[in-house]
C-alpha positions in Angstrom: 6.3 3.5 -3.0 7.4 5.6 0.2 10.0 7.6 -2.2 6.9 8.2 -4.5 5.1 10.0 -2.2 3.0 7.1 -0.6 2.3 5.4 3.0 2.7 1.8 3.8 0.0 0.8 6.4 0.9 -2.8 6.8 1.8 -6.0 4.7 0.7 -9.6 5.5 2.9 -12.7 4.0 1.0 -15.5 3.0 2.0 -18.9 2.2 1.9 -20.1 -1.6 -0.9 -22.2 -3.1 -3.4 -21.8 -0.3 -7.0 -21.2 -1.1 -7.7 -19.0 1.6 -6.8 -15.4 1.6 -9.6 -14.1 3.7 -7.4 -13.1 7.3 -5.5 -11.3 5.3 -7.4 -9.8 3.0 -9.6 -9.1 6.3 -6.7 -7.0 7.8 -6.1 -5.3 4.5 -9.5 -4.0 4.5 -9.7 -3.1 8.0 -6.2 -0.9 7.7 -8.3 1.4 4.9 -5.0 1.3 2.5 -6.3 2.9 -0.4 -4.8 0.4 -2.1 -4.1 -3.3 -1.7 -2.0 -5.0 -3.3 -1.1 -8.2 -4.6 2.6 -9.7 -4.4 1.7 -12.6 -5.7 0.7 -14.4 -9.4 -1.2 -17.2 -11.5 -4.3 -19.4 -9.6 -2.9 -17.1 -5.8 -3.9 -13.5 -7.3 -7.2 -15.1 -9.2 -8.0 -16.6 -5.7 -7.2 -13.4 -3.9 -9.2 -11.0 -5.5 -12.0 -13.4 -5.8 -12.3 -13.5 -2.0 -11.7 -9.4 -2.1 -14.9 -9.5 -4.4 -17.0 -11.3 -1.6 -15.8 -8.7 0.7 -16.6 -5.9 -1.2 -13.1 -4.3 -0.8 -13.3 -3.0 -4.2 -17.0 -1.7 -3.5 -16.0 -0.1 -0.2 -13.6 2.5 -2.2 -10.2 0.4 -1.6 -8.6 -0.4 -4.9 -6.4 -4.1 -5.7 -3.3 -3.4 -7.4 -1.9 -6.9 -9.1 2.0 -7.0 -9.6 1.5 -9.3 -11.7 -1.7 -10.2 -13.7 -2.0 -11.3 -16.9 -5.2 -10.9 -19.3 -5.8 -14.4 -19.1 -6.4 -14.1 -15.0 -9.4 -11.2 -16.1 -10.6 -13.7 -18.0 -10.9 -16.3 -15.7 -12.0 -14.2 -13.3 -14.7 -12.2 -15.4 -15.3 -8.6 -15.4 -17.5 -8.7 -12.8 -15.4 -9.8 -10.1 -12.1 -8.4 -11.4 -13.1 -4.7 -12.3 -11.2 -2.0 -10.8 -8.3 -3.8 -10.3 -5.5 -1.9 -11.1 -1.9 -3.5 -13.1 1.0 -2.8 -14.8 1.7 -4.1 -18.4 3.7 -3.9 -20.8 1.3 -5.2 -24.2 -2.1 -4.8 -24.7 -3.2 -6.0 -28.2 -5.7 -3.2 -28.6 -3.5 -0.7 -28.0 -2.5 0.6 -31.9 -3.8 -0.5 -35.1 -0.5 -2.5 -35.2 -0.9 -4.8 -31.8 -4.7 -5.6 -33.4 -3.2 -6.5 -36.2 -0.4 -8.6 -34.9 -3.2 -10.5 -32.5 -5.7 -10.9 -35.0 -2.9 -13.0 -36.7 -1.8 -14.4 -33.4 -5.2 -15.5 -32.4 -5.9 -17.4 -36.1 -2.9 -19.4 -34.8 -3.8 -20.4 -31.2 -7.4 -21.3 -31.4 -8.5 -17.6 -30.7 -6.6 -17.5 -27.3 -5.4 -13.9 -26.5 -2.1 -13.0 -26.2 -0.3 -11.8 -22.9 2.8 -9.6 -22.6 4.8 -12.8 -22.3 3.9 -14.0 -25.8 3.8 -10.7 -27.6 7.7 -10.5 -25.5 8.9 -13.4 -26.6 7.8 -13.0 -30.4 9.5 -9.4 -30.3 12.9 -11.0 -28.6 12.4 -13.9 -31.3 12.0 -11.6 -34.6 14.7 -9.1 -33.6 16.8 -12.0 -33.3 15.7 -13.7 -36.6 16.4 -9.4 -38.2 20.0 -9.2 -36.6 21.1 -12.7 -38.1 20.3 -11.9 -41.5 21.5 -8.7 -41.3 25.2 -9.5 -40.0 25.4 -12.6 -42.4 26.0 -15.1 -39.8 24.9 -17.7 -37.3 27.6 -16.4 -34.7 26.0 -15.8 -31.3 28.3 -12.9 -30.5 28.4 -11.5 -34.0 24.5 -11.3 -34.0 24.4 -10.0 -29.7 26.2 -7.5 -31.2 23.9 -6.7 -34.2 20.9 -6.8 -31.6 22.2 -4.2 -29.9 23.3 -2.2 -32.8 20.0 -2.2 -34.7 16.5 -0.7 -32.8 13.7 -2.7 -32.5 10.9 -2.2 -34.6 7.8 -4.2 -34.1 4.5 -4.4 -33.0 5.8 -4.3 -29.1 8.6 -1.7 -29.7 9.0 1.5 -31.5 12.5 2.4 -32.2 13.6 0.5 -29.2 17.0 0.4 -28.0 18.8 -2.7 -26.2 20.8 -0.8 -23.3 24.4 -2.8 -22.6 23.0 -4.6 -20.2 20.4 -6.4 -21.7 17.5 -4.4 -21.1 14.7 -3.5 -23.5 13.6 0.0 -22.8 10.4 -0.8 -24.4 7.0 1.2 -22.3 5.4 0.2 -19.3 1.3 0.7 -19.2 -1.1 1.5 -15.6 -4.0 0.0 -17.0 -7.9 -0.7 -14.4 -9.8 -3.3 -15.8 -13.0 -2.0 -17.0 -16.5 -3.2 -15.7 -18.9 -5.1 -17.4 -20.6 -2.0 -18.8 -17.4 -0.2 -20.2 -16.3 -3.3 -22.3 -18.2 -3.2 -25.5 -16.0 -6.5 -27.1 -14.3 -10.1 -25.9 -11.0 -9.0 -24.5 -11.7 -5.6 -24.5 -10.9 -5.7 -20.5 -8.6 -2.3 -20.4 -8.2 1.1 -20.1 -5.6 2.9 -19.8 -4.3 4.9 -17.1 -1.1 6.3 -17.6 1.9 5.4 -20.2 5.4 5.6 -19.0 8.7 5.8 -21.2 11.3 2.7 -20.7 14.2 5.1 -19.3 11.7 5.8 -16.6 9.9 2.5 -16.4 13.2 0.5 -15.2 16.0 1.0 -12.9 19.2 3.5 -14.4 21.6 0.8 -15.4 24.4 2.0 -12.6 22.2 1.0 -10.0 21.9 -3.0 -11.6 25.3 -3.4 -10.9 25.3 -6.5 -14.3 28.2 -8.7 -13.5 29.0 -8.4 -17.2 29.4 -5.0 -17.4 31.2 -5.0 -13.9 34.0 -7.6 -15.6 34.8 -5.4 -18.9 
């Protein structure tokens, strides 16, 4: 944050699984951060920006920035109380015609539940696995590890996406606000989109990672 250009007013720790955010959200509010933001996840970050919402932080100009929120959270939270906040993501399923495709199908096999960047993750990691197995002939784990990395992945996640040699997936990282109750026109149709950022500038160069692996060959 301080290397991007930003200020760091102040940070609060708060314990895990508590139902009461409201002395620090208090403090946050007082310090007039522009933004706020959440280092936490699941029922903690619903809870959080639920009590923000009956401060009015968000109305008072500050912004909430999740670390980690998942679609399912706006849901349960509702428009109303979760607009503005600001997240990164890495799957959206209307972002092309090819994620609404994929989650239409998705959806017809979960009940209609939407899909998070977790399941639309783990399908991608699943499928290319499924490709590179037929394509090397063989149920080898390193013959196929070896295929993965050799082939780009191609799906409804990726687009001509490489594996780098230490495991990671370049694949995009998305800002996205959640849109208020008048901007969605759909169910699900919770975000817009803020800025797009290419995987070799969405995770760390791979010298810095220091992967044990790589360190031993």
């Amino acid at each position: 944050m301080v290397a991007g250009g930003g200020k760091v007013l102040g940070s609060v720790k708060v314990p895990l699984n508590t139902n009461d955010f409201s002395s620090a959200l208090l403090q946050a509010q007082a310090s007039k951060a522009k933004v706020i933001g959440l280092a936490n996840a699941g029922t903690d970050t619903i809870n959080a920006i639920k009590q923000s919402a009956e401060f009015g932080i968000v109305r008072g100009g500050q912004r909430l920035a999740g670390l980690l929120v998942f679609i399912t959270d706006v849901q349960a939270l509702g428009l109303q109380t979760a607009q503005g906040l600001v997240i990164t993501n890495s799957f959206y399923w209307d972002l092309t015609d090819r994620t609404r495709a994929w989650t239409q199908r998705y959806m017809a096999q979960s009940e209609g539940r939407v899909p998070t960047m977790i399941h639309a993750g783990t399908y991608s990691g699943v499928l290319h696995y499924l490709r590179a197995a037929k394509a090397a002939n063989s149920t080898d784990p390193k013959v196929i590890a070896a295929k993965m990395h050799e082939m780009p992945i191609n799906d409804m996640y990726n687009d001509d996406v490489r594996i780098r040699p230490d495991g990671r997936v370049l694949h995009k990282m998305f800002l996205m606000q959640v849109k208020s109750p008048a901007e969605s026109k759909v169910k699900y149709d919770d975000y817009k989109i803020l800025a797009e950022t290419p995987g070799d500038q969405a995770f760390r160069p791979m010298e810095e990672g220091h992967c044990p692996y790589l360190e031993k060959k």
